[in-house]
C-alpha positions in Angstrom: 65.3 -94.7 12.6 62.2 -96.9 12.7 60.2 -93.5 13.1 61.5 -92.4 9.7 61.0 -95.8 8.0 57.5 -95.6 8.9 56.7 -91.9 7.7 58.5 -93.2 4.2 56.1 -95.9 4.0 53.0 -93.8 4.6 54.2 -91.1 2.3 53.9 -93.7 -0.9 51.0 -95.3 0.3 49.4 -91.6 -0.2 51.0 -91.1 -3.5 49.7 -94.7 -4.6 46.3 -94.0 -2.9 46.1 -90.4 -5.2 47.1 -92.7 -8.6 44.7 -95.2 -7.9 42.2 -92.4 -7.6 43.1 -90.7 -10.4 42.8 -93.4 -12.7 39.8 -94.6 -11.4 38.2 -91.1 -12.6 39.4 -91.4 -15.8 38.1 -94.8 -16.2 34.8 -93.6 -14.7 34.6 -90.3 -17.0 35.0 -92.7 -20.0 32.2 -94.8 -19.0 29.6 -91.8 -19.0 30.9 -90.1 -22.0 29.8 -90.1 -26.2 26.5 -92.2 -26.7 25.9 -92.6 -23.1 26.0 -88.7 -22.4 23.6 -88.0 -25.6 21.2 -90.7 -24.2 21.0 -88.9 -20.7 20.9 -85.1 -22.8 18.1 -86.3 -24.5 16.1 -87.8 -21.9 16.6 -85.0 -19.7 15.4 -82.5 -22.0 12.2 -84.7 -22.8 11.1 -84.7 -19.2 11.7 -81.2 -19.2 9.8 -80.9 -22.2 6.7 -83.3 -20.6 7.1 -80.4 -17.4 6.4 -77.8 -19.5 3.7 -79.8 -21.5 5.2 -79.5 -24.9 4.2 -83.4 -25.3 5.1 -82.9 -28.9 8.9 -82.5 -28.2 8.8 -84.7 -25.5 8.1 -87.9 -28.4 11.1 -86.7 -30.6 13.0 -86.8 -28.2 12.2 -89.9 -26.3 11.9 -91.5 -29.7 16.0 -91.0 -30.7 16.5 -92.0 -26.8 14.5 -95.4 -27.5 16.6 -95.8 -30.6 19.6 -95.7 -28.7 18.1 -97.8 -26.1 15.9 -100.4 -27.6 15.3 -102.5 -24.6 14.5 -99.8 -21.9 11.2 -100.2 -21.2 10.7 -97.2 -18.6 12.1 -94.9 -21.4 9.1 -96.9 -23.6 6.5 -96.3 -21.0 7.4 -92.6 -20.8 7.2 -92.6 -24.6 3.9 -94.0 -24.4 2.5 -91.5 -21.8 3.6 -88.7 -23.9 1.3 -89.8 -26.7 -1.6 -90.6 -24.7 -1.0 -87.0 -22.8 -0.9 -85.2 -26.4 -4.1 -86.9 -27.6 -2.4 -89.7 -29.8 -4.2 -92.5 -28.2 -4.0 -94.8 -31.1 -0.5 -94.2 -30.8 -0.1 -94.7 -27.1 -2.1 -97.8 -27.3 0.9 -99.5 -30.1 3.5 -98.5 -27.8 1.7 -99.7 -24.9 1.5 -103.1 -26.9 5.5 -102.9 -27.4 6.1 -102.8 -23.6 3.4 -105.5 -23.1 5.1 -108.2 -26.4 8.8 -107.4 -25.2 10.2 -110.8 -23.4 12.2 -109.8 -19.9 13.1 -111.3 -16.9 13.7 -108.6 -14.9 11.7 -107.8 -11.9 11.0 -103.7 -12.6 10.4 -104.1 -16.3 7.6 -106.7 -15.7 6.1 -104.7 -13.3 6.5 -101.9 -16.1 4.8 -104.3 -18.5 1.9 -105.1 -15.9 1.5 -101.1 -15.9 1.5 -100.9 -20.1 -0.8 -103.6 -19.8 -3.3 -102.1 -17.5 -3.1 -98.4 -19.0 -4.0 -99.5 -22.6 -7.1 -101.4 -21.5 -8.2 -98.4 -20.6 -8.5 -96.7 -23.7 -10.5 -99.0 -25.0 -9.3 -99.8 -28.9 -9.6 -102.6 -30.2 -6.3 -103.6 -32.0 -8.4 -102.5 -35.6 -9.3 -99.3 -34.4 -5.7 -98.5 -33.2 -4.0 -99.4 -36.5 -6.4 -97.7 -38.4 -6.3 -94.7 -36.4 -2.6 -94.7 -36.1 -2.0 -94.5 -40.1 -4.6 -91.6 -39.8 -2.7 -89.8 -37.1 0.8 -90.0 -39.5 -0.6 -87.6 -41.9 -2.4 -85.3 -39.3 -1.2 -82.3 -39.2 -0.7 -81.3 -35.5 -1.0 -77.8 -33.6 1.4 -76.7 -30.4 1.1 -79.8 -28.2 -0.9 -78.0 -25.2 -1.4 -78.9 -21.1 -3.0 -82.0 -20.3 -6.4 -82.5 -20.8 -9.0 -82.6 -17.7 -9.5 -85.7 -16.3 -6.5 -87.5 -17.3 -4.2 -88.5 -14.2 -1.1 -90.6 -15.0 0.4 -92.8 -12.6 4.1 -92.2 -11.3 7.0 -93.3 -13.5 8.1 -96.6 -12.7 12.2 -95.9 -11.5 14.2 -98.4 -9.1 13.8 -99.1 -6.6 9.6 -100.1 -7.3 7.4 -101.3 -4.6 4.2 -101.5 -6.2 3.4 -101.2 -9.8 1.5 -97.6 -10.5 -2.2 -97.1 -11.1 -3.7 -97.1 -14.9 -4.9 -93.8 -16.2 -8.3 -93.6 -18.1 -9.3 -92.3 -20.5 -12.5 -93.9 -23.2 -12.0 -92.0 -27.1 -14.9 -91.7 -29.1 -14.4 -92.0 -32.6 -16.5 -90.0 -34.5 -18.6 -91.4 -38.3 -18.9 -88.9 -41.1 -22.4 -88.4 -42.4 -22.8 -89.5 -45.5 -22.4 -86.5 -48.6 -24.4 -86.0 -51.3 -22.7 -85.1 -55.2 -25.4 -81.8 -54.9 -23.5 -78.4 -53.6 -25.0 -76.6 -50.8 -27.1 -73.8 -52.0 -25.1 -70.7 -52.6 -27.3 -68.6 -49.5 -26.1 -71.5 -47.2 -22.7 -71.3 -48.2 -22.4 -67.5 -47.8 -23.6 -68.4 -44.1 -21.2 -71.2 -43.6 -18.9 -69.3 -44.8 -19.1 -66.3 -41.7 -19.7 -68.8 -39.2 -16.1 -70.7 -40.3 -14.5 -66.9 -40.3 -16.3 -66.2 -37.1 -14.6 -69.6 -35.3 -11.7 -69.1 -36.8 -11.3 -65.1 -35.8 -12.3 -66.2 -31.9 -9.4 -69.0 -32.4 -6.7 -66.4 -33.9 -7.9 -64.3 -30.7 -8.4 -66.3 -28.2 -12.1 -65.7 -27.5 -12.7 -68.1 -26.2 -16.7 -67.8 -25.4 -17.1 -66.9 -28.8 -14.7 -70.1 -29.8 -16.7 -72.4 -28.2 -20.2 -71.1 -28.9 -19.2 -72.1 -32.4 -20.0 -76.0 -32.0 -23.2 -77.6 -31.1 -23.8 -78.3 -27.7 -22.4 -81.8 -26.6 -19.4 -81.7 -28.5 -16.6 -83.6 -27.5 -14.6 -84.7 -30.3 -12.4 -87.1 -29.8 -12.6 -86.9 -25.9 -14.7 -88.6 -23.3 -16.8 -85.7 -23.2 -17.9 -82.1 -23.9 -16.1 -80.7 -19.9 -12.8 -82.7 -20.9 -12.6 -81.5 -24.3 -13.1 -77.8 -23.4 -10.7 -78.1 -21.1 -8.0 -79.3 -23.5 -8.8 -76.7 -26.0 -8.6 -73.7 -23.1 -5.3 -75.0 -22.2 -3.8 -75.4 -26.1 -5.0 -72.2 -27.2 -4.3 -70.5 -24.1 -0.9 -71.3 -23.9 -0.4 -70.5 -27.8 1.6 -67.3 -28.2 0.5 -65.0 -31.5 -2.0 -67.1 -33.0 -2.3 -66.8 -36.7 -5.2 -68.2 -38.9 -5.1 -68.5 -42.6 -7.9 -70.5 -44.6 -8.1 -71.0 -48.5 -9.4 -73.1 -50.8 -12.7 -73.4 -49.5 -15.2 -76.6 -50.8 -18.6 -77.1 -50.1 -21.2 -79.9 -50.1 -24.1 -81.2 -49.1 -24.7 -84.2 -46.4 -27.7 -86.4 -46.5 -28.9 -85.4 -42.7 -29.0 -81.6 -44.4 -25.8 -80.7 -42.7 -23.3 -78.6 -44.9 -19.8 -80.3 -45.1 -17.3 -77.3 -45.7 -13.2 -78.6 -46.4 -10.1 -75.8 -46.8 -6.2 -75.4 -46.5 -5.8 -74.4 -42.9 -2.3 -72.2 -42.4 -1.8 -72.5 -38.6 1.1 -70.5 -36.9 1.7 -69.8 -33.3 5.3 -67.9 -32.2 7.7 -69.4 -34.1 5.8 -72.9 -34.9 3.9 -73.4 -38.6 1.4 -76.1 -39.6 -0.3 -76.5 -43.1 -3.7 -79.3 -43.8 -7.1 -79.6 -44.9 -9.6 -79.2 -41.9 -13.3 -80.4 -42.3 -16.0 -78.8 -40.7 -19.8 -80.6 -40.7 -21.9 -77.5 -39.9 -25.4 -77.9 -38.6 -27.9 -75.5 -38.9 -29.3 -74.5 -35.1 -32.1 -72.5 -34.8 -30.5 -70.6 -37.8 -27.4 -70.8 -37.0 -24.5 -72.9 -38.4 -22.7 -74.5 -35.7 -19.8 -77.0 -36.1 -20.9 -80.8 -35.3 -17.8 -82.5 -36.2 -14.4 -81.3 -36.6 -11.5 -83.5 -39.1 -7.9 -82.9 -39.4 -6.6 -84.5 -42.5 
């Protein structure tokens, strides 16, 4: 008798056990459903997108993911990164300076501020420079966001639990100074001659030739990188990993600079698999030994 009493007793503690459970997943599946799932979705697929270095995607996306989460200052830092890995440093530093101005009193988000802090002193702007540059950058027109440039290591994401906070990357931008023009046209010979060198460079672009691509600018050149080895390196990777480059320029302008340089500005129609860009490109050409090479190089 007191055999069966006990096995009765057992037999609803189970089924109470298996409701308790039950509701406990429900409860649980609610919590990680609607704005929580689309906040994980989208972070997911932006470190995916950082992976594959398509740095480009990667700031869409963490950009709606730091809407939904204002105060996440990993998520920020990530952001950040992804700037400074596509060559938007003035907008790196801004974000960096977000991180470093938000108020916390958590232990992992100051030691996430402490990194912000330490990765945009090195870049070097001055708070100017980064504004001015940013509002620049917002009408650039921007090509397939490539690999990372050479010499640009960034320290491990900050996740829980942290130890130690991770080490700043570097990276020093030049910012290059138009020459000044002149109202005068180039002569009509040296614009014929401009003229094949831009078709040449943009030819070995469209093809990916990429001896011929770089033989194109002057020796030295670096644009906006710390120097000439880190900026060929960042153009082999874009262009490399561009699929079906196409090329298209038009409306082509010419004048004269006061160091005797020829300033040439067009409508560059830039397409690569199934991505399109359209924007006026400026080219300074110098004349080398007789030929025209390209000493500066302006997106607008």
């Amino acid at each position: 008798m007191q055999t069966q009493l006990l096995k009765k007793v057992f037999f609803l503690t189970a089924i109470l056990s298996l409701a308790s459970c039950a509701y406990t997943s429900k409860v649980t599946d609610g919590l990680f459903s609607g704005a929580d799932s689309e906040y994980q979705g989208l972070v997911m697929k932006a470190d995916a997108a950082v992976d594959d270095g398509d740095f480009t995607k990667a700031e869409a996306l963490y950009e709606k993911a730091v809407i939904m989460k204002p105060d996440n200052l990993t998520l920020k830092l990530k952001l950040a990164r992804a700037y400074q890995r596509d060559g938007k440093l003035a907008k790196a530093y801004n974000r960096y300076q977000t991180i470093i101005e938000q108020t916390t009193n958590n232990l992992l988000d100051s030691r996430v501020k402490e990194t912000a802090k330490a990765d945009q002193a090195r870049l070097g702007f001055k708070p100017e420079v980064a504004e001015a540059q940013e509002a620049q950058q917002e009408t650039k027109v921007e090509e397939p966001a490539p690999a990372p440039a050479a010499q640009i290591t960034l320290a491990p994401e900050v996740t829980q639990p942290v130890e130690t906070a991770p080490e700043p990357i570097q990276a020093n931008p030049v910012v290059e100074v138009a020459p000044t023009k002149v109202e005068a046209q180039a002569p009509e010979a040296d614009q014929k001659a401009v003229m094949l060198a831009v078709s040449s460079w943009s030819d070995a672009w469209s093809n990916k030739n990429l001896p011929l691509y770089f033989s194109s600018y002057v020796s030295g050149f670096a644009g906006q990188l710390p120097n000439e080895k880190a900026w060929r390196h960042f153009r082999k990777n874009k262009i490399s990993n561009a699929q079906k480059i196409k090329i298209e320029l038009s409306d082509m302008k010419f004048a004269n600079a006061k160091d005797g340089s020829v300033e040439v500005s067009f409508i560059q129609n830039y397409q690569a698999a199934n991505y399109k860009d359209s924007g006026r490109k400026v080219l300074t050409m110098k004349n080398i030994n007789g030929r025209w090479l390209i000493s500066q190089e302006i997106s607008k």
